[in-house]
TILO-521214 format. One record per residue (C-alpha): residue number from 1; residue in one letter; x, y, z. Coordinates in Angstrom, 1 decimal. Layout:
% TILO-521214
<pt><pos>NUM</pos><code>A</code><c1>X</c1><c2>Y</c2><c3>Z</c3></pt>
...
This chain:
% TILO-521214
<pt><pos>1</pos><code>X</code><c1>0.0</c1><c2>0.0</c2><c3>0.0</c3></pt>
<pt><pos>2</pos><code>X</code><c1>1.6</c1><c2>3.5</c2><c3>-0.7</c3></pt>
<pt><pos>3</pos><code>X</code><c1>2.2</c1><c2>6.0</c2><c3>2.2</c3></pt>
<pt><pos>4</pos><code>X</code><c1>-0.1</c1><c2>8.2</c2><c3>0.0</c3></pt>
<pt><pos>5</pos><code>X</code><c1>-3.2</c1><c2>5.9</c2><c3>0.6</c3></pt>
<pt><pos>6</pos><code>X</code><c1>-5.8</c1><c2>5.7</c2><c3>3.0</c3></pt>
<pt><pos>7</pos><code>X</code><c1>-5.1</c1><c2>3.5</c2><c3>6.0</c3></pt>
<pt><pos>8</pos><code>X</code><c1>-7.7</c1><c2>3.2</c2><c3>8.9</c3></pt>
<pt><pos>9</pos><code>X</code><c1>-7.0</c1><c2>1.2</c2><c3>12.1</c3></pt>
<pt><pos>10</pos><code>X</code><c1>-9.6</c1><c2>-0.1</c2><c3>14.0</c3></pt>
<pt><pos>11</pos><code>X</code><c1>-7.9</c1><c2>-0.2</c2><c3>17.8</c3></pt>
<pt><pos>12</pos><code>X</code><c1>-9.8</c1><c2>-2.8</c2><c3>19.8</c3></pt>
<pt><pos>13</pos><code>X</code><c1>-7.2</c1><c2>-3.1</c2><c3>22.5</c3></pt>
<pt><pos>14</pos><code>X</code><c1>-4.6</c1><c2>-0.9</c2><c3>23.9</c3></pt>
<pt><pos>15</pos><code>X</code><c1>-1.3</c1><c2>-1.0</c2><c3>25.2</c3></pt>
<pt><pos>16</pos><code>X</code><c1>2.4</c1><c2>0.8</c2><c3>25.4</c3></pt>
<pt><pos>17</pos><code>X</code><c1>3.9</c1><c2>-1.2</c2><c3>22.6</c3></pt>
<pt><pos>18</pos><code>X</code><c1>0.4</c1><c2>-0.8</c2><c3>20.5</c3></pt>
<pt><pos>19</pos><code>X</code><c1>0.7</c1><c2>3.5</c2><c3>20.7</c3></pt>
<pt><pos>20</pos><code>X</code><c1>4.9</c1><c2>2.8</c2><c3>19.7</c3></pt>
<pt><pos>21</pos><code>X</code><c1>3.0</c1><c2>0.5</c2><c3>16.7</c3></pt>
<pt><pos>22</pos><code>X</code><c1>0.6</c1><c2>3.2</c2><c3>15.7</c3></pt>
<pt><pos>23</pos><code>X</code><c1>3.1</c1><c2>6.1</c2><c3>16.1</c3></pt>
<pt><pos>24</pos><code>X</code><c1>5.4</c1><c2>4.0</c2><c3>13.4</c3></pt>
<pt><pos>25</pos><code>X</code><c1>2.1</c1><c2>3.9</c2><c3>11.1</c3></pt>
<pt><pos>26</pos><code>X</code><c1>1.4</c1><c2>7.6</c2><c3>11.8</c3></pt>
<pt><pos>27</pos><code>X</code><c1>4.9</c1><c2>8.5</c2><c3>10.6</c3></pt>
<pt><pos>28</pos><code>X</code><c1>4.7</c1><c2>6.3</c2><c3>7.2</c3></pt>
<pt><pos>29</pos><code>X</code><c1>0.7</c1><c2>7.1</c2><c3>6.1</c3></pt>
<pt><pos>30</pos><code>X</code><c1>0.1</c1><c2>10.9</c2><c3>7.2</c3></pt>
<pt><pos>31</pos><code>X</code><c1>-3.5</c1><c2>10.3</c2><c3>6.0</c3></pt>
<pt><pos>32</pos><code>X</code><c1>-4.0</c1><c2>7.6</c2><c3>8.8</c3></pt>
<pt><pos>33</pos><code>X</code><c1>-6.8</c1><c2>7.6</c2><c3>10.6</c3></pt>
<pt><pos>34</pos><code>X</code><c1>-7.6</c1><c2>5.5</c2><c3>14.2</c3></pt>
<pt><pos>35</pos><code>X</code><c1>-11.1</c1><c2>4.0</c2><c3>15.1</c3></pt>
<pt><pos>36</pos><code>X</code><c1>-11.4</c1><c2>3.9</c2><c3>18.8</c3></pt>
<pt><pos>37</pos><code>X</code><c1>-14.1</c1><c2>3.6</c2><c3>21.3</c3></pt>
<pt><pos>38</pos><code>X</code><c1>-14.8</c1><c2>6.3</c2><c3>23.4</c3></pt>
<pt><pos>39</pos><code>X</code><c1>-12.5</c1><c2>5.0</c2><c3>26.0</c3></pt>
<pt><pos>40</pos><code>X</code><c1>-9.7</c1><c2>3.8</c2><c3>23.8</c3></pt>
<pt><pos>41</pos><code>X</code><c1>-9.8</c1><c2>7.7</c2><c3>22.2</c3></pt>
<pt><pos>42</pos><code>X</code><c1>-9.3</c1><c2>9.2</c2><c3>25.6</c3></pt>
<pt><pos>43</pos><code>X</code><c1>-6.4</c1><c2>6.6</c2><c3>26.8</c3></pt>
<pt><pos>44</pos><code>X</code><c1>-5.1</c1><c2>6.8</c2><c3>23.2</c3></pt>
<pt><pos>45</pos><code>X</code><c1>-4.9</c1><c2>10.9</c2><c3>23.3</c3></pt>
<pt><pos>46</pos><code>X</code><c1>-3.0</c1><c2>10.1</c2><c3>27.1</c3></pt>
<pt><pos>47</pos><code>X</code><c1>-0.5</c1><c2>8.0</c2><c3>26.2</c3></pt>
<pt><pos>48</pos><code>X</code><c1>0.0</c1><c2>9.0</c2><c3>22.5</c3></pt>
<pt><pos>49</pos><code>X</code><c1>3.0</c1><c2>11.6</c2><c3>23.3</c3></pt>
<pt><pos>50</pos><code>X</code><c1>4.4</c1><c2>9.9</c2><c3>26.4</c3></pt>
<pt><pos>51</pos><code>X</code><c1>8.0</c1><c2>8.1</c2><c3>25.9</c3></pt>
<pt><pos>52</pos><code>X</code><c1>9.2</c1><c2>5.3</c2><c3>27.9</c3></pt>
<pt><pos>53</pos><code>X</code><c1>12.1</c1><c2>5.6</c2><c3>30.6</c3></pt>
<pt><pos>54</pos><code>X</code><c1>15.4</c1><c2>5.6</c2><c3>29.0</c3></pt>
<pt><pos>55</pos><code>X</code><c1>17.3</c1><c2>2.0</c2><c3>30.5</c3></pt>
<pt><pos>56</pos><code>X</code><c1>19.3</c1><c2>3.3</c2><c3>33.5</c3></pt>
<pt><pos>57</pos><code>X</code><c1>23.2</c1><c2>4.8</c2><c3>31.5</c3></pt>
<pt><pos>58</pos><code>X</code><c1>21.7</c1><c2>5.4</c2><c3>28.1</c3></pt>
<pt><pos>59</pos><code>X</code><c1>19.9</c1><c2>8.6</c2><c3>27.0</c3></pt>
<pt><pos>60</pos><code>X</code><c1>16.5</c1><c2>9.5</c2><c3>26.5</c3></pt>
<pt><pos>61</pos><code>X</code><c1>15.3</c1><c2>8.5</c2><c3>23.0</c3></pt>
<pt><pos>62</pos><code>X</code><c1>14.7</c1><c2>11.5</c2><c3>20.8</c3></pt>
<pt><pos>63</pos><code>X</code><c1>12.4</c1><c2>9.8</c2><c3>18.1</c3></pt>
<pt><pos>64</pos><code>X</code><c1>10.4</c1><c2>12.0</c2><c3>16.9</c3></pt>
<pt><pos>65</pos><code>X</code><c1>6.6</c1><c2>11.9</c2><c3>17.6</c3></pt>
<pt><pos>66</pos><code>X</code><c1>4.0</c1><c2>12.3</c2><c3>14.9</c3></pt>
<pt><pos>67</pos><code>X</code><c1>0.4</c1><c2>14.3</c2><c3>15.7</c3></pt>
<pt><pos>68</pos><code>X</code><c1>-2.1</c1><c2>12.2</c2><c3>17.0</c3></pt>
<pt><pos>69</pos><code>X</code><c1>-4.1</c1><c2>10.7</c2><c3>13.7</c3></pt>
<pt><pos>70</pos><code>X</code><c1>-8.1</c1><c2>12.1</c2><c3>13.5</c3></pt>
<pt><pos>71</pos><code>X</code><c1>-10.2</c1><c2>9.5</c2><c3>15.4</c3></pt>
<pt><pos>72</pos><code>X</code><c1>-13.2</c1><c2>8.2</c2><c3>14.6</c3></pt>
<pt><pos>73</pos><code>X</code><c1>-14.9</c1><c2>7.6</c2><c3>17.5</c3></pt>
<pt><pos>74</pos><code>X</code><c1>-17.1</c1><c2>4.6</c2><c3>17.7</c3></pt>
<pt><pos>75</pos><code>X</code><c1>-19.7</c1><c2>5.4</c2><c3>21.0</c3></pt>
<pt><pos>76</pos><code>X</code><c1>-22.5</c1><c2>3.4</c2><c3>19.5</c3></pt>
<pt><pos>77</pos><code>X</code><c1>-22.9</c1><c2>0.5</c2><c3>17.2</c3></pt>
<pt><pos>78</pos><code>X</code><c1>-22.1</c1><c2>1.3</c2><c3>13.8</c3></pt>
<pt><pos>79</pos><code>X</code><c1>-21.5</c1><c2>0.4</c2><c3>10.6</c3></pt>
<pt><pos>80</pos><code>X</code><c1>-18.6</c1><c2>1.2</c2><c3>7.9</c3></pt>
<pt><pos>81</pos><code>X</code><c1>-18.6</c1><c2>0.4</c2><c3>4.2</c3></pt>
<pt><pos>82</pos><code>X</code><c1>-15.5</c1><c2>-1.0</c2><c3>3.2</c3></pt>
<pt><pos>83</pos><code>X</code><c1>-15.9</c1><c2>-1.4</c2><c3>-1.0</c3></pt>
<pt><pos>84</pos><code>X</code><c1>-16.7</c1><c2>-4.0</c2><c3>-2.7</c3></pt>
<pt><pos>85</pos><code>X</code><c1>-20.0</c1><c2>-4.8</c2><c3>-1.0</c3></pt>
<pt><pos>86</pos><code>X</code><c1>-17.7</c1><c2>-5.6</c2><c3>2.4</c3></pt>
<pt><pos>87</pos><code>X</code><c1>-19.3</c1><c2>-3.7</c2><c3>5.8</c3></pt>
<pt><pos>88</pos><code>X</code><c1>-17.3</c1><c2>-3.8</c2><c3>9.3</c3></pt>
<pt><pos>89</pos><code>X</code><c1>-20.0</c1><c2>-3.3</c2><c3>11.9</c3></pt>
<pt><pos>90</pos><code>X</code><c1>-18.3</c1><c2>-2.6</c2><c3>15.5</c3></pt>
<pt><pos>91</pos><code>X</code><c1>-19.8</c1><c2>-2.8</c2><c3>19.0</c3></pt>
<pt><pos>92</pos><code>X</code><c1>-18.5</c1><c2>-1.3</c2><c3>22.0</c3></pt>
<pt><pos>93</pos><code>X</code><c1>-18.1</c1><c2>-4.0</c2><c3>24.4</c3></pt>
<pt><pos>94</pos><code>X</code><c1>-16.4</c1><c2>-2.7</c2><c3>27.5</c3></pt>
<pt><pos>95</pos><code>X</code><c1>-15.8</c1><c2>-5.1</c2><c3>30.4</c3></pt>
<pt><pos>96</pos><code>X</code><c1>-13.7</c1><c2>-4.6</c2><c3>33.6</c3></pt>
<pt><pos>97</pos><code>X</code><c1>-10.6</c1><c2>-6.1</c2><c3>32.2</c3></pt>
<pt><pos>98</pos><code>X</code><c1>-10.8</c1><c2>-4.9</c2><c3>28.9</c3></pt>
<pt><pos>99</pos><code>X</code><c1>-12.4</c1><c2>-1.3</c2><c3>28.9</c3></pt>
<pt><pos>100</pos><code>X</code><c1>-11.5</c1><c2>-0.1</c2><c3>25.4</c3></pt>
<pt><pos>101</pos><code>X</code><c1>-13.3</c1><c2>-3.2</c2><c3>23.8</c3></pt>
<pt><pos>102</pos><code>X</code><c1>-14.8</c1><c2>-3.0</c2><c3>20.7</c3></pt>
<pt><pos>103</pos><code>X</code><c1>-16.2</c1><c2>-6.1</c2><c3>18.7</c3></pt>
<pt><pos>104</pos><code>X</code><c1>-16.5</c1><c2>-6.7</c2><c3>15.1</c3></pt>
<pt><pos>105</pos><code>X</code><c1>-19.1</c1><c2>-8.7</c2><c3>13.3</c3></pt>
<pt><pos>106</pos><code>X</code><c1>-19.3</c1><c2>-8.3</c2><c3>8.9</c3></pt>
């Protein structure tokens, strides 16, 4: 896919090493664009610019950080059109120990 082209993400769960995953994505397709729940959107706009701890007698990284990617926020069920007759219906699911949940049916 060229850097050029469209590229949604659907985040369904949420973690440090997920953000570093996205922030990689953000930097190659600037027209990337997240689909969250409400809940992942808020932790996704906390930990989006935070770094982790430089390992004790090395310095602090200083890769760059793109902008946070628009995010389509998904607070009720919905439905997406994908081409080709394809549809990606998400549900927020949130539970206790996953919060951020969303569930996919087509």
């Amino acid at each position: 896919m060229p850097p050029d082209a469209a590229l949604k993400v659907v985040v369904g769960h949420l973690n440090p090493n997920r953000v570093a995953l996205l922030r990689q994505l953000a930097l190659r397709w600037p027209s990337l664009m997240l689909v969250a729940s409400n809940a992942g959107a808020r932790l996704l706009e906390e930990l989006w610019s935070q770094r982790r701890p430089a390992a004790p007698g090395t310095p602090p990284s200083e890769e760059p950080i793109p902008s946070l990617p628009p995010i389509d926020v998904v607070k009720q069920d919905v439905c997406r059109e994908l081409g080709d007759g394809h549809r990606l219906c998400l549900i927020p699911a949130p539970t206790p120990r996953w919060p951020l949940s969303l569930i996919h049916i087509s």
